[in-house]
Each structure stands twice: as C-alpha cells, then as structure tokens.
C-alpha positions in Angstrom: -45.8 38.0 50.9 -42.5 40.4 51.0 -40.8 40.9 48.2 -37.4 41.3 49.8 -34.4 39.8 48.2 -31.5 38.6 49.8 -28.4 36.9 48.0 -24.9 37.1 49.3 -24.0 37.0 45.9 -25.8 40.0 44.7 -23.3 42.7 44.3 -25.3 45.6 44.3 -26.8 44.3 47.8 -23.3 43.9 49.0 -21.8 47.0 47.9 -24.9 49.0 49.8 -26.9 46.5 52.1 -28.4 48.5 54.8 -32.1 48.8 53.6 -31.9 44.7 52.3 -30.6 44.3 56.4 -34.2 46.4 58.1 -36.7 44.7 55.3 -35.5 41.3 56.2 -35.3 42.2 59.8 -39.5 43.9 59.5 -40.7 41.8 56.6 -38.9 38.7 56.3 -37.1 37.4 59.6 -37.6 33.9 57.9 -36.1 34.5 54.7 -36.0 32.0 52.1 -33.8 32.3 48.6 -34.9 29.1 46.4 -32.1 29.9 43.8 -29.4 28.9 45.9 -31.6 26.8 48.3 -30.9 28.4 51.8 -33.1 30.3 55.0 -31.9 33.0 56.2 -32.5 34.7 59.7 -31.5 38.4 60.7 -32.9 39.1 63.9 -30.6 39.6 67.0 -32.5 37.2 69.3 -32.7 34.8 66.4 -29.1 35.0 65.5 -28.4 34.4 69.1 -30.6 31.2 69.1 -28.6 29.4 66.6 -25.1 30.4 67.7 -25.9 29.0 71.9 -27.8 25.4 69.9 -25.2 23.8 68.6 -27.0 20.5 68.9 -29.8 21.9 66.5 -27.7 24.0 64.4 -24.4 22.3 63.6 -20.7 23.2 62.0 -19.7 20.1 61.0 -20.3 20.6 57.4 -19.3 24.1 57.1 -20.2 27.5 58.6 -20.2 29.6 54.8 -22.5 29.1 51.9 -20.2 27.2 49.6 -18.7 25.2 52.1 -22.1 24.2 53.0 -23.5 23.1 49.4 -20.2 21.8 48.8 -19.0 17.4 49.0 -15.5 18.3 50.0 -14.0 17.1 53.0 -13.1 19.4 56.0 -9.6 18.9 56.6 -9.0 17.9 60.2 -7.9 20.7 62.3 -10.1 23.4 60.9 -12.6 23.1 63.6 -14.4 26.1 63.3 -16.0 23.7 60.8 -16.0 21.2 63.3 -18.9 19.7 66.0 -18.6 17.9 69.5 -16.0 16.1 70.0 -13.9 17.4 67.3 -14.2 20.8 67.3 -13.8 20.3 71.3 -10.3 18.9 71.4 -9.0 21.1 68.1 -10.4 24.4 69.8 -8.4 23.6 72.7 -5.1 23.3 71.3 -5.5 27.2 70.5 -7.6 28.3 73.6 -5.2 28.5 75.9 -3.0 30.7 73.6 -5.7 33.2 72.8 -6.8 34.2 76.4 -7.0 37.7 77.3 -4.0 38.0 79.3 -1.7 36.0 76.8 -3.2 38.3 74.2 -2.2 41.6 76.5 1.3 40.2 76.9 1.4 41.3 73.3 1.2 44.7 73.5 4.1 46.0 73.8 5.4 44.5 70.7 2.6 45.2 68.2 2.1 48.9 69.9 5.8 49.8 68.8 5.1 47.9 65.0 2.2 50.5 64.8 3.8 52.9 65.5 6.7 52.8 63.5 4.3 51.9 61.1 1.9 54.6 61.4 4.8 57.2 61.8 6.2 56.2 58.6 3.0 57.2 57.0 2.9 60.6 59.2 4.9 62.6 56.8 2.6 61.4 53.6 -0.1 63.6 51.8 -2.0 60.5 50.4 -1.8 56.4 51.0 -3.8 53.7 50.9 -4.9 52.5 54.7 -5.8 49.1 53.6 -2.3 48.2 51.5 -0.4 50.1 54.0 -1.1 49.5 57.3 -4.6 47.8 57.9 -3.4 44.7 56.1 0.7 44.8 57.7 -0.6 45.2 61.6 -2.5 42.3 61.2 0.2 39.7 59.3 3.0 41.1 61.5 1.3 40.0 64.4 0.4 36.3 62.9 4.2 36.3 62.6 4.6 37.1 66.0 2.5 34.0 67.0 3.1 32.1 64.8 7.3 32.7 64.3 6.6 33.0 60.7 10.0 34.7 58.8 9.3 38.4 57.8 10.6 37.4 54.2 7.9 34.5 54.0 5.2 37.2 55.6 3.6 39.2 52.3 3.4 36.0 50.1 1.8 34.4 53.0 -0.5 37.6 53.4 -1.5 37.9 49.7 -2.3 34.3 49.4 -4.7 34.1 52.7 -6.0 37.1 51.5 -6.7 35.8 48.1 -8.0 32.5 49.8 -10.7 34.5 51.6 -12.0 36.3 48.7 -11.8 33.3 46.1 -14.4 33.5 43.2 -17.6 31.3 44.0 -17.4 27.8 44.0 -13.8 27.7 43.9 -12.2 25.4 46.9 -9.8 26.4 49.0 -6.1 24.7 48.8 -3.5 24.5 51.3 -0.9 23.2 48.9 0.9 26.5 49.0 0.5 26.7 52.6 1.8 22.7 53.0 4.5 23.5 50.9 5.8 26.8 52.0 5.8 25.5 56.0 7.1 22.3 54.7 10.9 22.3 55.3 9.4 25.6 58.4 7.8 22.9 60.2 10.6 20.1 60.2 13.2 23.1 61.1 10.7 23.8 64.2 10.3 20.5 65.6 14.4 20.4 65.8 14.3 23.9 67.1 11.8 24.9 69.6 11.1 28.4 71.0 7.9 29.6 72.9 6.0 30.6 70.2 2.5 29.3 69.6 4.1 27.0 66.6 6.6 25.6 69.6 3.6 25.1 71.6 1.5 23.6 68.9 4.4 21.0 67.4 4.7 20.1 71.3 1.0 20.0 72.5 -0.2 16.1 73.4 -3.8 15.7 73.5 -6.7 13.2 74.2 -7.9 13.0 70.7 -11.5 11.6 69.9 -10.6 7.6 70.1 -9.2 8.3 73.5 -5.5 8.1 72.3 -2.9 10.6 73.4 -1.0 11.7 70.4 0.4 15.3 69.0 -1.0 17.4 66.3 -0.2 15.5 62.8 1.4 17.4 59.7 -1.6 18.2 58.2 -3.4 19.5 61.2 -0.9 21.9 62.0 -1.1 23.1 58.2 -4.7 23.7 59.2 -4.4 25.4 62.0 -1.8 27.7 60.1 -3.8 28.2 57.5 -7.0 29.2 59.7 -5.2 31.3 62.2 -3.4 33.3 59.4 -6.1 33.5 56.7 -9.2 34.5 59.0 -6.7 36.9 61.0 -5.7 38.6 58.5 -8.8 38.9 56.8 -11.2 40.4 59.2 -9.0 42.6 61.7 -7.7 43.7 58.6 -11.0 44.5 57.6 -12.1 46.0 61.0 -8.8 48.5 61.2 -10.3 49.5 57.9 -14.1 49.9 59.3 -12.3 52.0 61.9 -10.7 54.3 59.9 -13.5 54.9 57.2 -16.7 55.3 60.3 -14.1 58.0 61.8 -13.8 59.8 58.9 -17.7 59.8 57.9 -18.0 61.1 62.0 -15.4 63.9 61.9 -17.0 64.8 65.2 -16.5 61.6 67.4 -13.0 61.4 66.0 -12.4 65.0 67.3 -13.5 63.2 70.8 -11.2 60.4 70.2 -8.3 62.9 69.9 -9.1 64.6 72.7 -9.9 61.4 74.9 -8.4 58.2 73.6 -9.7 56.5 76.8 -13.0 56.3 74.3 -10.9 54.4 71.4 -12.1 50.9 73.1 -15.2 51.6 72.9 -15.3 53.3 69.8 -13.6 49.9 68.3 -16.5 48.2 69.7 -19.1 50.2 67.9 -17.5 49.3 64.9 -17.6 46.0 65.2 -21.7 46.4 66.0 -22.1 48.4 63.1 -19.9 46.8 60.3 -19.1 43.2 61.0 -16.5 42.0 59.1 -18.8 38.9 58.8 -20.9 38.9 55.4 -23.7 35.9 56.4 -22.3 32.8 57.8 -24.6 29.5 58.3 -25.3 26.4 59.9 -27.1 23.1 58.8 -30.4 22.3 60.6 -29.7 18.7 62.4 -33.7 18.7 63.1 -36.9 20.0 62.2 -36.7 23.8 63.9 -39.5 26.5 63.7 -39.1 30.5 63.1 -42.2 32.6 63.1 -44.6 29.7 62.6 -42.6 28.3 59.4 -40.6 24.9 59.9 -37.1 24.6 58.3 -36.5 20.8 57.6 -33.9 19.2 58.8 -30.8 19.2 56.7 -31.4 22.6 55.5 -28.9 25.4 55.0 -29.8 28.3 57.8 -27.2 31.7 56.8 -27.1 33.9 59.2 -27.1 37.8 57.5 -23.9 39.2 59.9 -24.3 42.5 59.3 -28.3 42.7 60.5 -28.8 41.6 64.0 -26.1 44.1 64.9 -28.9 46.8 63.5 -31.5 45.2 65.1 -34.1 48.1 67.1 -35.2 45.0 69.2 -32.1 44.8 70.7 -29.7 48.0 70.4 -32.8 50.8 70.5 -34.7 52.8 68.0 -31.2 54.8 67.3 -29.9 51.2 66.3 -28.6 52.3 63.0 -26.5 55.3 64.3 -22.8 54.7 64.7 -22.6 56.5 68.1 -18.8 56.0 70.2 -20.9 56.4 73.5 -23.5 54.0 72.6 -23.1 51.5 76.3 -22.8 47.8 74.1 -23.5 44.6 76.3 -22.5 42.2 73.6 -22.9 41.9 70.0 -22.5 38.7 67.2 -20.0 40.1 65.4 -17.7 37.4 67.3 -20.2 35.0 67.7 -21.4 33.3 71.1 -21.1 30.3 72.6 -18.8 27.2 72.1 -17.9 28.8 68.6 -17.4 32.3 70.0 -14.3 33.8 67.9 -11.0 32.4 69.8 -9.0 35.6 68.2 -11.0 38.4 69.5 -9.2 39.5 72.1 -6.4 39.9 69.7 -8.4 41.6 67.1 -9.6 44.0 69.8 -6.2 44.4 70.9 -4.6 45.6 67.1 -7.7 47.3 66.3 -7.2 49.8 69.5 -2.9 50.0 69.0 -3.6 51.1 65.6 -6.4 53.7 66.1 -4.6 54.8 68.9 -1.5 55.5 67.3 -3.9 57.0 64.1 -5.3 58.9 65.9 -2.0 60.1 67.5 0.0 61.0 64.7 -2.6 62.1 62.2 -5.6 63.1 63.5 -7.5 64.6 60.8 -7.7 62.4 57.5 -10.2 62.3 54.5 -11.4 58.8 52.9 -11.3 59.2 48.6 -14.7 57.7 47.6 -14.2 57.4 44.2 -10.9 55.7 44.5 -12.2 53.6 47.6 -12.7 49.8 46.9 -14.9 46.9 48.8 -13.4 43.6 48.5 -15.0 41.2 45.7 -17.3 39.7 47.7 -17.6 36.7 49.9 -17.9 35.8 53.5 -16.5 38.7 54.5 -17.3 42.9 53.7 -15.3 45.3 54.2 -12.2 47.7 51.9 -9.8 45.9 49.8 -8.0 49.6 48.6 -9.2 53.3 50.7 -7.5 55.6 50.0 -6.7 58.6 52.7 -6.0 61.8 52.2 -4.1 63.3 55.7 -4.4 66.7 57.4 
C-alpha cells in the first residue's frame, strides 16, 4: 500500500503540493484520509466522471470539505450547493447574465479600469500585485454587475475575501452582507436600472412547487454573497497566478510583449496549471467503484483541483511544464457539466484586460519570494500579498 498523504489541511502540502498531486495521481488515484473521513480522486478522466454524474455524485449538501461534514443548512439561492430542481431554476436566474457576449459587452469598461489602474502603478519601483490591482479589477467589476456603490466596494471586498479564507470549521455569515444591502436592496426595488441587481429584483420564475414568484430577500442576499465572494476570490487569485508564472518564465513573457495575440492563451495555461480551486467534493448518492475499491454511498468524494490539470494521461508527458503554446482542449479548472463555472467568461475576460495592459505598461517585473505570501489555506490556493519589483 502507498504511503501518500493527502490533507487539505496540511500546510506544508499546501504551500508546495506538486509531488503530493503525481504520487496520488501514480500511486493512489483512490485516495482515502480516515482522519477527516473523505476519498479522494485526482485523475483527469476521473475528475471528469464525477463532475458530468450528477445523479451519482451530488451538490446538495455542499461542494467543499467543511460544508460537507457540516449540519448547517444551505441557504436558498446558493445553488452551486444545490441539485435538480433547485440548482436548475437558481442557476438560471444568473445564466443568462453571464453568457459570453453579455460578458464581452463589458470590455470596454473594465479595459479602461485596468488601465488607469495599471498606469497608476507604471511610475512605481515596488507594490504589491495582489493588494493593488489583482484584488481591485476583480471587485470593481462585481460593482459593475452588481451596481454596488464604490464607497461600499473595499469593505465588501475584505469581508468576501475573509469569508473565503475563514479558519476551519468556522461557518459562513451573511449578516454583514444582509445588513449592508439591506436599506441597497429596498432603494433598488424603487429605483430600477439595467444592472444585473435590476434584473435580479425583477426576474419572475417557475420555482420548484410550480408557482411563479420573484427572488425573495434572502435569496438575493445569496446570490450577492456568491457572486461577489467566489468572484473576487478566484479571479483574484488567477490575475495573481498570471503574474507570478510570467515572472518565473521571463522567456514566454518576452513572447507575450512581443505578441499579445498569445495573452488568451497564455491565461488559459494558467488556469491548467494553477487552479485557483484547492479540492472541492461531492457526496456519493450510491455505491460507485474506482480502481476495483467501492466508495459507499453517503461518502465524501474531494476532488484534488490542482492534479487532474497535471495529469500525463490527458495533457502529455510534458504535463507539468507551464508552456504558453501548449494547444488546451479543456481543462477542470471551471468544472464541466450542469455545474460548469457560470463566471468564466468573465474571469477570462479580466484575467486577459489585466495581463494585457501588464504587459503593456510594464513589461519586465520581478516577484519578491521572501516577502511573497499564499493565502491561509482553504478551498482556494493561490497569493494573498506578492510583492513586484518593476523594470
């Protein structure tokens, strides 16, 4: 038997998990940790399987490790928690809003906020990427959606971003969310624009019970809280990737100066090779069988997010290479399927602006590794502080 050890708890795992990722991938692609009672998978192919069966492998009691040992009710709304038919109808209110070509209309707008941005930065020696621009794109462009006021933007930012990263066990609260959006929301309703919180307050539906009603108070908190929180959070986290892969490649960044048409798929290599995406999990509805082993039903499956994307089986011997050229079909880092990431057009979309307009106005920049910082854990990996040193 391996003796590979896996625990998304473990710091020292977290902080440098690559040879954890190929050991479970060779040794143990049925993983099991008995202290915290969960399987594990990290296989591409296998990853795949769970994400396209959600009839075996269901949401509706949570998608991350504590949410899934935990007895607390998902508030309604937050359906990426969510199975058939809520996660259906709540998914659908926000579909429509995060298509490709509403997401493009976009551009414009957050191109010039990264700029500006990015240009105020220009004339600086040294700054932090993470409190300075990776974590403002993102927030700006939640207030852009969502019409949220620029004054109530960086309390709102710090406090999704502290939701995120919580300590273990700790559940999440809305109350400063509900609050805050209280006397926001009942200004709205009188006071429509054609903003997605507009569109949201106006939406009518076919809930589950067949009635036609509008989003209640507390779903729309949810939804606020979701779109906001995990926005910020992981394209956050991905500008970041971005910017720290570039600067450990020196080479492919010269390309990308040269010829930004290679900045998409640059962005795209990122996301293969560093998914914001710690582990993330379902709960086995039935008995299910991995590489002769059965994993009873009611079990926690995690998913290791940062493996499959590594996988040889499916990306090549080279798999662990960050390589802009590398030719990506499709990846998990946004998942697949019915629960496929509804925001990844948008992250996409700032991820590119900001890199572009990087890569523009500052070309050359060094990463300080001794000042650099990982945020403390959680679902999500990736720099809470990196510090850049420019020219």
């Amino acid at each position: 038997m391996s003796d590979v050890y896996w625990d998304p708890y473990d710091w020292a795992i977290y902080v440098d998990p690559y040879d954890t990722y190929r050991r479970l991938r060779d040794e143990a692609p049925l993983y099991y940790n008995e202290q915290h009672g969960f399987f594990a998978i990290s296989r591409y192919a296998d990853v795949e399987r769970v994400l396209h069966d959600r009839d075996t492998f269901i949401s509706g009691q949570g998608t991350i490790l504590p949410a899934m040992k935990s007895s607390e009710t998902v508030a309604p709304g937050l359906f990426i928690f969510e199975d058939r038919p809520f996660h259906t109808y709540h998914r659908a209110q926000l579909a429509r809003v995060f298509t490709p070509r509403s997401v493009n209309k976009l551009e414009d707008e957050v191109r010039d906020f990264c700029r500006r941005s990015v240009e105020a930065l220009a004339g600086l020696r040294q700054f932090d990427m993470m409190d300075d621009l990776a974590r403002e794109i993102p927030m700006r462009v939640m207030g852009m959606l969502l019409g949220i006021p620029e004054s109530e933007q960086p309390a709102l930012r710090d406090h999704f971003i502290e939701s995120m990263h919580r300590p273990q066990g700790l559940p999440s609260d809305n109350t400063y969310v509900s609050e805050a959006f209280g006397a926001y929301l009942d200004y709205r309703e009188l006071h429509e624009t054609d903003d997605l919180m507009s569109r949201l307050l106006r939406t009518e539906f076919e809930d589950e019970t067949g009635a036609t009603r509008r989003l209640s108070r507390e779903e729309l908190v949810t939804y606020i809280n979701l779109i906001a929180a995990a926005g910020n959070d992981t394209t956050g986290l991905l500008i970041g990737w971005a910017v720290k892969l570039l600067a450990d490649h020196p080479d492919q960044r010269a390309e990308l100066a040269a010829d930004p048409s290679l900045i998409p798929q640059a962005i795209e290599e990122v996301l293969r090779c560093e998914n914001p995406a710690y582990s993330f999990g379902r709960v086995v509805a039935a008995d299910v069988e991995f590489y002769g082993q059965t994993v009873p039903a009611g079990s926690i499956l995690l998913c290791v997010g940062g493996a499959p994307n590594r996988d040889e089986r499916q990306f090549g011997p080279d798999a662990e290479i960050f390589d802009i050229h590398r030719a990506i079909e499709r990846h998990i880092t946004f998942g697949h399927g019915a629960h496929f990431c509804l925001g990844a057009s948008l992250a996409r979309l700032e991820a590119r602006l900001a890199i572009e307009e990087i890569m523009r106005a500052m070309p050359v920049w060094e990463v300080d590794e001794t000042r650099a910082q990982l945020v403390p854990g959680g679902a999500t990996r990736g720099w809470a502080h990196l510090p850049v040193e420019v020219g």
